[in-house]
SEROFI-529884 format. One record per residue: residue in three letters; x, y, z of N, C-alpha, C, CB in turn; residue number from 1. Coordinates in steps of 0.05 Angstrom, whole numbers, plus 5000, padded with zeros to 4 digits. Each point is the difference from the previous one (the first is absolute). Glycine has a CB too. Example, Ala and Ser with C-alpha at 12.3 -4.5 7.8 and 13.67 -1.06 7.14 Angstrom:
SEROFI-529884
type	nX	nY	nZ	caX	caY	caZ	cX	cY	cZ	cbX	cbY	cbZ	seq
ALA	5264	4886	5156	4982	5024	5000	5018	5024	5000	4962	4977	5025	1;
SER	5031	5044	4961	5016	5024	5001	4985	5022	5014	5024	4987	4957	2;
***
This chain:
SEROFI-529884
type	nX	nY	nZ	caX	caY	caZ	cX	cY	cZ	cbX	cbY	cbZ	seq
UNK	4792	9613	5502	4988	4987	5022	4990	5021	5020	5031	4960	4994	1;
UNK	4943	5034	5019	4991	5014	5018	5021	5003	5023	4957	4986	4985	2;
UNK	5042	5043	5026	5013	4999	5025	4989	4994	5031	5021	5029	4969	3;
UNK	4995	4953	5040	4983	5002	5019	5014	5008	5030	4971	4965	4970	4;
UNK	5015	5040	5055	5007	5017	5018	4987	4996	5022	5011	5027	4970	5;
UNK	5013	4969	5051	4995	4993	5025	4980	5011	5020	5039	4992	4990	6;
UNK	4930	5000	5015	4986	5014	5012	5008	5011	5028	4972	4977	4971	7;
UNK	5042	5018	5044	5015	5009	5021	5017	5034	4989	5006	4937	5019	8;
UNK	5021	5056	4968	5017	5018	5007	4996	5022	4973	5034	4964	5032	9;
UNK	4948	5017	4940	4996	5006	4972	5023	4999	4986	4965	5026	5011	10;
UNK	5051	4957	4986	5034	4999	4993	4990	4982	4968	5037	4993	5063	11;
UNK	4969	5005	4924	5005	4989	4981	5014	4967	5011	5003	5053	4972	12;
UNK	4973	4924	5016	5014	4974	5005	5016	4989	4983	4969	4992	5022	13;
UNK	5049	4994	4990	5024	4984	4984	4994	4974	5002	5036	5031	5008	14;
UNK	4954	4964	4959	4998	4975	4989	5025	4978	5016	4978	5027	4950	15;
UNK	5018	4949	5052	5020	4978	5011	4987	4972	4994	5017	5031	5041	16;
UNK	5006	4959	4954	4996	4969	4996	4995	4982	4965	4976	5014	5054	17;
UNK	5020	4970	4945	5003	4994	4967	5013	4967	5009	5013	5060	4969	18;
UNK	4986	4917	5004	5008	4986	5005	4991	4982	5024	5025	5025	4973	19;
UNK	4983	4953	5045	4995	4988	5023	4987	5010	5013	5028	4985	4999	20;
UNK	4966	5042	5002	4996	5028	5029	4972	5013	4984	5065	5021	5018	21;
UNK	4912	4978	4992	4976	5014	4986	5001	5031	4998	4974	4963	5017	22;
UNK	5023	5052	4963	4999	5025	4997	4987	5018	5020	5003	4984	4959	23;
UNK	5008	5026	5060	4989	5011	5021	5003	5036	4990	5013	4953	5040	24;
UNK	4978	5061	4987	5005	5032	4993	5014	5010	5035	4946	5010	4955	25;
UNK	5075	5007	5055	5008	4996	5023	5015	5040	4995	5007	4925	5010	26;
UNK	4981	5084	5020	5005	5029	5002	5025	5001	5011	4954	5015	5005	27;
UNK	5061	5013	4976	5019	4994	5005	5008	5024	5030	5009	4974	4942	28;
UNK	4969	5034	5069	5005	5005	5036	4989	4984	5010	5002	5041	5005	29;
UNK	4995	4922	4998	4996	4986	5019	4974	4998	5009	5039	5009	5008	30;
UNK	4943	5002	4976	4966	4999	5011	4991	4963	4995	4983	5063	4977	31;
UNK	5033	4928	5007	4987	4976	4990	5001	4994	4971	4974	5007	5036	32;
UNK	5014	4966	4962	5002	4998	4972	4974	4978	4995	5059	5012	4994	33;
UNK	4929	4988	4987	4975	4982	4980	5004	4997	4973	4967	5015	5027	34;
UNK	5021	4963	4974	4992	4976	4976	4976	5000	4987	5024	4972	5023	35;
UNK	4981	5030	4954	4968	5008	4981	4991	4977	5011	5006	5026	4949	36;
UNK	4977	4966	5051	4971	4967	4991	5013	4998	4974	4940	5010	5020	37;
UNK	5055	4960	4986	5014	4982	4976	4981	4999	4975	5027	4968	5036	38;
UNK	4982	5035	4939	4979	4999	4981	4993	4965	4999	5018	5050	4970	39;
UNK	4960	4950	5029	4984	4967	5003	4995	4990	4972	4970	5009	5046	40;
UNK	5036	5008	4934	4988	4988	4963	5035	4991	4991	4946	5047	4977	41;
UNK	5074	4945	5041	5026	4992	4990	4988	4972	4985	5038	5024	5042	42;
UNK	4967	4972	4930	4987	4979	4991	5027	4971	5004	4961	5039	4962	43;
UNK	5059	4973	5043	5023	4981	4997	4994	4980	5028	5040	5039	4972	44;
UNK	4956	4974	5046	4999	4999	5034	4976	4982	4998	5018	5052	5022	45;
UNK	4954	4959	4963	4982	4971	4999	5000	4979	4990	4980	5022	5003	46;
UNK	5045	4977	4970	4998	4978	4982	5020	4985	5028	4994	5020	4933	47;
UNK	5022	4991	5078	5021	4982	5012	4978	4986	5017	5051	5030	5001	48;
UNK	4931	4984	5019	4990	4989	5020	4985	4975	4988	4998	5045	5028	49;
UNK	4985	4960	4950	4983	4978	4989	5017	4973	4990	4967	5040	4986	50;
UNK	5054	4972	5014	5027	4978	4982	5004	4979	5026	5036	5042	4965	51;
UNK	4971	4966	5055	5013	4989	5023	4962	4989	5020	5064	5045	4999	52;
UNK	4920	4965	4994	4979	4985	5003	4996	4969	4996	4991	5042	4992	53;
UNK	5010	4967	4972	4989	4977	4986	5022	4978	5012	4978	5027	4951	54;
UNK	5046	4980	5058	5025	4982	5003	4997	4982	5021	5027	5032	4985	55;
UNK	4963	4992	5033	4989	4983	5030	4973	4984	5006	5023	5036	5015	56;
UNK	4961	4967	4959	4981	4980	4998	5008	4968	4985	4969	5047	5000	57;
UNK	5053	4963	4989	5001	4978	4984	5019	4984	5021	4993	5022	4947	58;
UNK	5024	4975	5053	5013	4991	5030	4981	4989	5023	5032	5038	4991	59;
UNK	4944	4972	5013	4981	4995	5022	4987	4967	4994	4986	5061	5006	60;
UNK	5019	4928	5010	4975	4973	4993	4968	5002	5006	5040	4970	5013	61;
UNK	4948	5026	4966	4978	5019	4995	4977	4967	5021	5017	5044	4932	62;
UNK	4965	4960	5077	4988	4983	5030	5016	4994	5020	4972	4978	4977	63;
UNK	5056	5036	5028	5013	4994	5024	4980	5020	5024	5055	4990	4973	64;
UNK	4956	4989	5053	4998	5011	5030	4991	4985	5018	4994	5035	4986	65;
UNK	5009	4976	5030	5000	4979	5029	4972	4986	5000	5031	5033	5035	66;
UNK	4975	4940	4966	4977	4983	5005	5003	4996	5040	5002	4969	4937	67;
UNK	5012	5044	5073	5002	4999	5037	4973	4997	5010	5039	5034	5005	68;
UNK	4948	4996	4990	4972	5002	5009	4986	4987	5000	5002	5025	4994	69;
UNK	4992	4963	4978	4978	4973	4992	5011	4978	5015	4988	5011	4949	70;
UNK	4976	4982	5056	4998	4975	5017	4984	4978	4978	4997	5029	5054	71;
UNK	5010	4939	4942	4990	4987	4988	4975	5004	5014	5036	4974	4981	72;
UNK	4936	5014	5004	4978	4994	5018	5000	4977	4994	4974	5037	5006	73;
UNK	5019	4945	5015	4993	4973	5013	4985	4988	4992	5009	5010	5030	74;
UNK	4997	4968	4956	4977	4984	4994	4978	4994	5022	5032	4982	4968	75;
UNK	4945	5018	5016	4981	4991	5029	4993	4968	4998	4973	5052	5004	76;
UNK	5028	4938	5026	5002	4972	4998	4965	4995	4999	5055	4991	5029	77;
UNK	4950	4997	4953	4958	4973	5008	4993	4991	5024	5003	4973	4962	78;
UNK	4980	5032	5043	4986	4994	5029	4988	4982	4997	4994	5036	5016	79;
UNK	5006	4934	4999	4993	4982	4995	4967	5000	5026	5060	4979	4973	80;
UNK	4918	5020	5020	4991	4998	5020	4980	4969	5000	5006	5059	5004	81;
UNK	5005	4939	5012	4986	4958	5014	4979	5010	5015	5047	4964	5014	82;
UNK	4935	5015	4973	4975	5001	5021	5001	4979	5006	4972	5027	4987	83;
UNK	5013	4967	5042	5010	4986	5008	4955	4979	5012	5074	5039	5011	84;
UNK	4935	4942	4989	4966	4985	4997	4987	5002	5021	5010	4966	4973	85;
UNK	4975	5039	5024	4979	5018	5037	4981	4966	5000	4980	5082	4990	86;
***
């Protein structure tokens, strides 16, 4: 494994974490510690997301939502017009 090294003090970092706790890197005189960027091609991590998708569509009632806004429109009434004999 590459070494890597505290741009502050140049110490050699100590790997930490595993399990529950994300693999971090943390100096061991107190300068601090960082986290690679997460690799984004985890294929497990997309099948789950697309899994739990499809789940929440299916569950969804598909033309639901608020009919609140809508207003019926009104029938329009016939105008009766009388003439009247001159």
């Amino acid at each position: 494994m590459k070494r890597l090294e505290c741009f502050w003090c140049e110490a050699e970092l100590e790997q930490r974490g595993g399990g529950n706790i994300a693999i971090h890197f943390v100096c061991p005189n107190g300068c601090g510690a960082w986290w690679p960027e997460e690799d984004m091609t985890d294929e497990s991590a997309l099948k789950l997301w697309n899994s739990e998708q499809a789940y929440k569509n299916s569950l969804a009632k598909k033309g639901g939502g608020s009919k609140a806004g809508r207003k019926r429109k009104k029938p329009q009434k016939l105008q009766k017009n009388y003439w009247l004999p001159q």
